[in-house]
C-alpha positions in Angstrom: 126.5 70.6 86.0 122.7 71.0 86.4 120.3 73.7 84.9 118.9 75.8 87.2 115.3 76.9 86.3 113.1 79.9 86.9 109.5 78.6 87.0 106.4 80.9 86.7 103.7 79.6 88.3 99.7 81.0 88.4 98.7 83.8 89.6 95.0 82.9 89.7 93.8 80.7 87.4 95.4 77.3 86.8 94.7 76.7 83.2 97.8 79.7 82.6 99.9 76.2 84.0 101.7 75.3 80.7 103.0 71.7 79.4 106.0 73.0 80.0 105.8 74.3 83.4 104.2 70.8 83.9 107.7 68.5 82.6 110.0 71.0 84.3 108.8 70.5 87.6 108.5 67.0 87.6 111.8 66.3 86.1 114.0 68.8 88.6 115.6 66.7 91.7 114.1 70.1 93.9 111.9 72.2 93.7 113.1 75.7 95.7 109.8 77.5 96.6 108.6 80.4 98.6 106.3 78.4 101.1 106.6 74.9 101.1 102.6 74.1 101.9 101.5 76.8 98.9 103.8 74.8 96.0 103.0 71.7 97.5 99.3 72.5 97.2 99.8 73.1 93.6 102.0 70.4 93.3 99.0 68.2 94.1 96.2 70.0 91.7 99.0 68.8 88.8 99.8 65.3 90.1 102.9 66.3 90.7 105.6 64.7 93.4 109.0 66.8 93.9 111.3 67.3 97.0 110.7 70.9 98.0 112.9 73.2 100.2 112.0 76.8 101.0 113.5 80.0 99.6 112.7 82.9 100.5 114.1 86.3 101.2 114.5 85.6 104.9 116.7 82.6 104.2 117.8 83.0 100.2 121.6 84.5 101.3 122.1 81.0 103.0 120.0 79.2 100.5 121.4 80.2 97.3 125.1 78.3 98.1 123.3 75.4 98.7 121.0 75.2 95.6 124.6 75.7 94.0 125.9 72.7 95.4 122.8 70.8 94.0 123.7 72.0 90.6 127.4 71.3 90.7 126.2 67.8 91.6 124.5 67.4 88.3 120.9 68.1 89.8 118.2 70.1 88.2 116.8 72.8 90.4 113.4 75.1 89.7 112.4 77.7 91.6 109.1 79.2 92.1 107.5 81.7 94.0 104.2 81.7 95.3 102.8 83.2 92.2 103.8 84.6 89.6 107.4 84.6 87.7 110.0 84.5 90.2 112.7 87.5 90.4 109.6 90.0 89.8 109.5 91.4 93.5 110.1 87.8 94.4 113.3 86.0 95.5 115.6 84.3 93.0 118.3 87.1 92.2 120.8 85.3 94.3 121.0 81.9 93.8 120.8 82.8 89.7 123.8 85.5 89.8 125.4 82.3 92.1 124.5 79.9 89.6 126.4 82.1 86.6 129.1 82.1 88.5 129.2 78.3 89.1 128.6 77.8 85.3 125.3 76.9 85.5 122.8 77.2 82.6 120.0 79.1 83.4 116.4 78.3 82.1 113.9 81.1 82.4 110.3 79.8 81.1 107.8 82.1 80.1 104.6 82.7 82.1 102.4 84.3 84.4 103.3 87.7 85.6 100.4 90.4 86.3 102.9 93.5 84.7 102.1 92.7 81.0 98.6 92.0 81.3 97.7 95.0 83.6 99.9 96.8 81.2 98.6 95.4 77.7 95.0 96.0 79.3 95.4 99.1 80.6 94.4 101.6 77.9 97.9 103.1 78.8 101.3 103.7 76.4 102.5 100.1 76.0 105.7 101.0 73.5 108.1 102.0 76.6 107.3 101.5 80.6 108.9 102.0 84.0 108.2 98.7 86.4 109.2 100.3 89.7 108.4 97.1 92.0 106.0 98.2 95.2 105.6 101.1 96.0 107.2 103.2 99.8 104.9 102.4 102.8 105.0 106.0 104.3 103.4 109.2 102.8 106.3 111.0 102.9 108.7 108.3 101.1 105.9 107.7 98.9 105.8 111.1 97.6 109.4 112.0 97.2 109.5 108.7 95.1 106.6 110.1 92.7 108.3 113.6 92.6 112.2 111.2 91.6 109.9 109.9 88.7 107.8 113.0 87.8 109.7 113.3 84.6 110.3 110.4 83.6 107.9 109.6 80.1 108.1 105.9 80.7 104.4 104.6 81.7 104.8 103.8 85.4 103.7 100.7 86.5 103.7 99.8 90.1 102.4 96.6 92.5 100.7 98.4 95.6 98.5 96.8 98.6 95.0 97.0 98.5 95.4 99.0 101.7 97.3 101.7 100.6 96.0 101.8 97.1 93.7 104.9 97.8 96.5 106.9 99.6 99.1 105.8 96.8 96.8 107.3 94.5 96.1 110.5 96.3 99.7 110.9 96.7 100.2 110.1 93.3 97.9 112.7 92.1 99.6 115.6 94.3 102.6 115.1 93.0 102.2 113.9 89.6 98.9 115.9 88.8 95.8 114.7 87.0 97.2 112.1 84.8 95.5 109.1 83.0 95.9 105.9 84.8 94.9 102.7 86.1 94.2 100.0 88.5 94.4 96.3 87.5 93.4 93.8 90.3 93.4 89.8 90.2 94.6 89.3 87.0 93.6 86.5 85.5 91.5 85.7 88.7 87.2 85.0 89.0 87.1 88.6 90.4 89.5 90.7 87.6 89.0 94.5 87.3 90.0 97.2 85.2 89.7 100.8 87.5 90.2 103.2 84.4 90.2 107.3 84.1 92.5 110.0 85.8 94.1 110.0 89.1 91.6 112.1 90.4 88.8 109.7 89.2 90.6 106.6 90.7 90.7 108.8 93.9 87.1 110.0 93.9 86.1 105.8 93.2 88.4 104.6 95.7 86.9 107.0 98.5 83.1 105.1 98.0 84.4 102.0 97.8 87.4 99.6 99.0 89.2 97.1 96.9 91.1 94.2 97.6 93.2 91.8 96.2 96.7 91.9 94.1 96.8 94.9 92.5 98.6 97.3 89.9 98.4 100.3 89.2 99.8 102.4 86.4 100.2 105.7 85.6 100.6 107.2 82.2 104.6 108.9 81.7 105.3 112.9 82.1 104.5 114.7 78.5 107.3 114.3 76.3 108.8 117.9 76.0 108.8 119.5 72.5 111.6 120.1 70.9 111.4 124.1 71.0 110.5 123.9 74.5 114.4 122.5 75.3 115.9 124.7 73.5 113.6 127.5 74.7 116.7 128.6 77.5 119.0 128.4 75.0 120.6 131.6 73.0 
């Protein structure tokens, strides 16, 4: 039985490429990958020659049985995403849960991933957070989202596009209130930023200027209630 392994590649700057990264993917018999011409492109900045096949979350339900077979073979399969580790709002939940089953061994290498940075960085409560994934595309989703996590104490940390960052904001400020927060964008790339201060500063900065690039923002957890204020009902 082969190992199946979950590869995290850059997310901006190719020196976060570590040796091991390096061995892995040029000992696997294939490479699964999000986009065939993006991992090939990196493949080539390392030297490195694999068989690639895509996998993606258009094609991973048909995918994942084959990548199985690979394994059951005896082959060595990695998969990547375009950046980033993969399984982190990026395909590879299938084909691993497919691989346990098959009896697989399953190899998850440390690496890039723009949550602990942005969060480490961030000036925010590190000791306990909430990674919710991307955020709702509409206002109105977006908000009953916020108000579902209004209490939670958690620091919330969410990936958002840079063209709904200042509405995810606003709408994060009207139903969260004025809370501490902050936007992280291109880790670990030329252009990284840190957009510190309360909601309603983020929101005020984002309304004179426009950002771009992969971005986080996080939002510091609802006050942790006193102990005398939970029992304040009670007789």
């Amino acid at each position: 039985m082969g190992k199946l392994y979950l590869a995290p590649t850059p997310i901006g700057n190719l020196k976060d490429v570590s040796d091991r990264l390096r061995e892995t993917l040029k000992s696997v018999a294939i490479i699964a990958c999000e986009d065939t011409r993006t991992t090939g492109k990196l493949l080539g900045l390392l030297g490195i020659r694999a068989r690639l096949i895509s996998y993606h979350e258009y094609n991973e339900s048909t995918r994942a049985p084959r990548l199985v077979e690979y394994l059951m073979r005896g082959e060595d399969v990695a998969v990547v995403s375009d950046a980033g580790a993969p399984g982190i709002s990026d395909p590879s939940y299938r084909v691993t849960k497919a691989a346990i089953s098959a009896g697989a061994q399953i190899v998850a290498l440390p690496g890039p991933c723009a949550i602990i940075p942005a969060l480490t960085a961030s000036g925010l409560p590190t000791d306990r957070f909430f990674f919710e994934g991307f955020l709702p595309r509409t206002t109105v989703t977006r908000k009953k989202r916020f108000a579902e996590l209004a209490t939670n104490s958690h620091t919330l940390v969410f990936y958002e596009s840079p063209h709904r960052i200042e509405k995810a904001v606003s709408d994060a400020l009207e139903t969260l209130g004025d809370r501490d927060a902050c936007i992280a964008r291109e880790i670990s790339k030329i252009h990284e930023e840190f957009l510190r201060g309360t909601l309603s500063e983020l929101k005020s900065t984002l309304e004179k200027r426009k950002i771009k690039g992969e971005i986080v923002l996080l939002i510091t957890g609802a006050p942790k209630q006193t102990k005398e204020k939970k029992n304040k009902y009670k007789k």
